[in-house]
C-alpha positions in Angstrom: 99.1 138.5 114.2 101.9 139.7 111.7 104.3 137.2 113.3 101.6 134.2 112.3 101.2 135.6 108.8 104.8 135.6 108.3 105.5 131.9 109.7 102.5 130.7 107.8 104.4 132.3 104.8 107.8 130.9 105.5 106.4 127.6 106.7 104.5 127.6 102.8 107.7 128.3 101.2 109.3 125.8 102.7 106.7 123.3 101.2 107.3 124.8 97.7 111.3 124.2 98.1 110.5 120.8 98.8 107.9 120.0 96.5 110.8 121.3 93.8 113.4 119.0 95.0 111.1 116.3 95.4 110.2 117.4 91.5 113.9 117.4 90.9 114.3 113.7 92.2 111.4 112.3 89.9 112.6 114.0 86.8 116.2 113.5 87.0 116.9 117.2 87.2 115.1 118.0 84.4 114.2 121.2 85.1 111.4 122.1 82.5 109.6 119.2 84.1 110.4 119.7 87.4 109.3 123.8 86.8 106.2 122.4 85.4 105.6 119.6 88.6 106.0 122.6 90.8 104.3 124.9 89.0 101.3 122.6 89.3 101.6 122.0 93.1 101.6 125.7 94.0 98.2 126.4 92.3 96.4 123.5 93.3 93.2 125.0 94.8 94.2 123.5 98.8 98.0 125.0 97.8 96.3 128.2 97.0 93.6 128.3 99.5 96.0 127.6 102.8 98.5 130.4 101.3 95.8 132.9 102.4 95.3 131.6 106.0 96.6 131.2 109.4 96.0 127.9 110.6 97.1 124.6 111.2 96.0 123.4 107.5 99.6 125.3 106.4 101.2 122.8 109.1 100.0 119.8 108.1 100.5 120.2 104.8 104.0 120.8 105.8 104.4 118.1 107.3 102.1 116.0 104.9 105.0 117.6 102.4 107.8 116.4 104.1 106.0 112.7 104.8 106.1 112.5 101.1 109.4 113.7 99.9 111.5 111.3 102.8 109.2 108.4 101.3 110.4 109.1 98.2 114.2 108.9 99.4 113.3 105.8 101.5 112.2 104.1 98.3 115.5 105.6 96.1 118.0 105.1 98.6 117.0 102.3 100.9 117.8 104.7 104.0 116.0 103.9 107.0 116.6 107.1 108.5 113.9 108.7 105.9 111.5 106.1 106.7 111.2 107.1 110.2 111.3 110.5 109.8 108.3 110.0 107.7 107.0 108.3 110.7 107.8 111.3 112.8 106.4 113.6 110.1 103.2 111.2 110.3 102.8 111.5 113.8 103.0 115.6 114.3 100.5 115.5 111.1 98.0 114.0 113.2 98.8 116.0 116.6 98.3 118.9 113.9 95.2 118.1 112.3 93.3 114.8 112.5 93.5 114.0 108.7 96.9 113.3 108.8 96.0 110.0 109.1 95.3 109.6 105.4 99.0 109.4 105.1 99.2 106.4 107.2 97.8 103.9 104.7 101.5 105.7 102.0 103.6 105.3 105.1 102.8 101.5 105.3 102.0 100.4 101.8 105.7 102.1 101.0 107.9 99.4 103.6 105.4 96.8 102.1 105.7 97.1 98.5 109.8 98.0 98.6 111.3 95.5 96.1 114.5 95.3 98.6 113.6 94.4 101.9 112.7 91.0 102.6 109.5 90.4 104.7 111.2 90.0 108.4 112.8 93.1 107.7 109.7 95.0 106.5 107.7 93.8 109.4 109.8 94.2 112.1 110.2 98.3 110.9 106.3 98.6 110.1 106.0 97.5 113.7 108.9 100.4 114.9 107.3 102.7 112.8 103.8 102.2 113.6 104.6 102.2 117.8 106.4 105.5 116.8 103.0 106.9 115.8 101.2 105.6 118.0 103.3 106.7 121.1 102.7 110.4 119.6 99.4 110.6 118.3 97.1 108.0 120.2 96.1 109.9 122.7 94.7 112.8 121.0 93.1 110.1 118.4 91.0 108.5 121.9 90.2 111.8 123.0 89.4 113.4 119.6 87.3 110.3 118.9 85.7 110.4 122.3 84.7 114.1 121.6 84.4 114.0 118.0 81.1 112.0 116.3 83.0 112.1 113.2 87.0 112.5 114.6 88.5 112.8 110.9 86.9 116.0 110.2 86.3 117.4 113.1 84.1 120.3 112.3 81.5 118.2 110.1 79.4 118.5 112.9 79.0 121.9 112.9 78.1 122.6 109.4 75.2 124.2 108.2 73.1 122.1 106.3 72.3 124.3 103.6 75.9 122.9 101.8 74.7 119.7 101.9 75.3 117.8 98.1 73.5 115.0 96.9 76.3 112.1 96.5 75.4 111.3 92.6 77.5 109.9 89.8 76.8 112.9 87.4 78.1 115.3 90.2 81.3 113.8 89.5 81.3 113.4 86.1 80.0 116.7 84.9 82.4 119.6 83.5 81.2 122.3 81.4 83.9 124.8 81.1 81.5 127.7 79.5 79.9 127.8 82.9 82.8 127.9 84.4 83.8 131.3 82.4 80.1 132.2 82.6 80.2 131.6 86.5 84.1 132.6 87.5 83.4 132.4 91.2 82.0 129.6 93.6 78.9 129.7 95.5 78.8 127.4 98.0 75.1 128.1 99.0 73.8 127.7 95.3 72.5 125.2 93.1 72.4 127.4 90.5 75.9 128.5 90.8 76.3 124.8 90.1 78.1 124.2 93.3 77.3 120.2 93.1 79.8 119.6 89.5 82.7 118.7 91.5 85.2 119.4 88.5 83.5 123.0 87.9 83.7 123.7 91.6 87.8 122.3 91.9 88.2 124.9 88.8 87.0 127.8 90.2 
C-alpha cells in the first residue's frame, strides 16, 4: 500500500513538471506567468482531490497531461512524432479510465484546424491516428459499453440517489461567497449546505 502511495505521488509530480513546462512554452519563459499557470493547475479541486488517492484518476490525468502538452508541441513545431504520441497517450487514457475519451474530440480538432498541413495530409494522419486508438482501446470500449448502461462514467449506476441535483439554470449561475465562508466545507447530502450552486460547491 506504501509502494501505491508513493507511485501515485511521483506519478502526480510528474504531471506538475509538465504542466510547468507546458506553462513555460505558452508564456515564453516568463516565469511569473508560468509560476502563476502552475500554481493554478495544482489547486484545481480534481488536482487536489486525486493528490489524496490511489487510483487510476492519478493515471489518467497523467496521461490526460501528457495528451495535452505533445498537442501543444505538435501545433508549435509541426512534429508528427508528438501527434502520435498524443494518440498513444489517448489510447492508454481510455484503457485507464473510460473518460479519456473527452480528449478525443482535442486530439482531432488539433490535426484539423493546424494552419500548415494541407487537407490530404491532415486526413491521411487523423486516419493513422484514429486506427492507433482504436487498435488499443476498442475492445474495452465494446465490452465496457456492453456492461456499462452508461460506459462514460462507469459508476453512475451505482449512485445513491440522495445526490441527485435538479439540472436548473440558477444552479449554475449562483455564487455567494459569504456562504461559502459561512459554510467552508461541502455536503454532498444537503440542500441546505447548498450543494446544488455549482460555483459554491467547485470553491469549497
Amino acid at each position: 500500500r506504501n509502494i501505491d502511495w508513493l507511485l501515485a505521488i511521483m506519478v502526480l509530480i510528474a504531471s506538475l513538471v509538465l504542466i510547468a513546462l507546458l506553462g513555460l512554452q505558452l508564456f515564453h519563459g516568463e516565469r511569473i506567468w508560468t509560476t502563476l499557470f502552475t500554481l493554478f493547475a495544482a489547486t484545481m479541486p480534481g488536482f487536489v482531490f486525486s493528490a489524496a488517492r490511489v487510483n487510476n484518476d492519478v493515471l489518467v490525468q497523467f496521461l490526460i497531461v501528457v495528451a495535452l502538452f505533445t498537442l501543444f508541441r505538435f501545433w508549435q513545431n509541426r512534429f508528427l512524432t508528438s501527434y502520435y504520441v498524443a494518440a498513444f497517450a489517448l489510447g492508454l487514457a481510455i484503457l485507464t479510465k473510460m473518460n479519456g475519451l473527452l480528449l478525443a474530440p482535442i486530439l482531432f480538432l488539433t490535426m484539423i484546424f493546424h494552419p500548415v498541413f494541407r487537407w490530404r495530409t491532415k486526413i491521411l494522419h487523423l486516419v493513422v491516428a484514429c486506427l492507433l486508438v482504436l487498435a488499443m482501446s476498442e475492445w474495452f470500449i465494446v465490452r465496457t459499453s456492453m456492461r456499462e448502461t452508461s460506459f462514460l462514467v462507469g459508476n453512475a449506476t451505482t449512485l445513491n440517489s440522495g445526490l441527485k441535483l435538479k439540472n436548473t439554470f440558477k444552479n449554475f449561475i449562483t455564487f455567494n461567497p459569504i456562504a461559502v465562508i459561512q459554510q467552508p466545507f461541502n455536503d454532498a447530502w444537503n440542500d441546505k449546505a447548498r450543494r446544488q450552486n455549482f460555483w459554491e460547491f467547485w470553491v469549497r
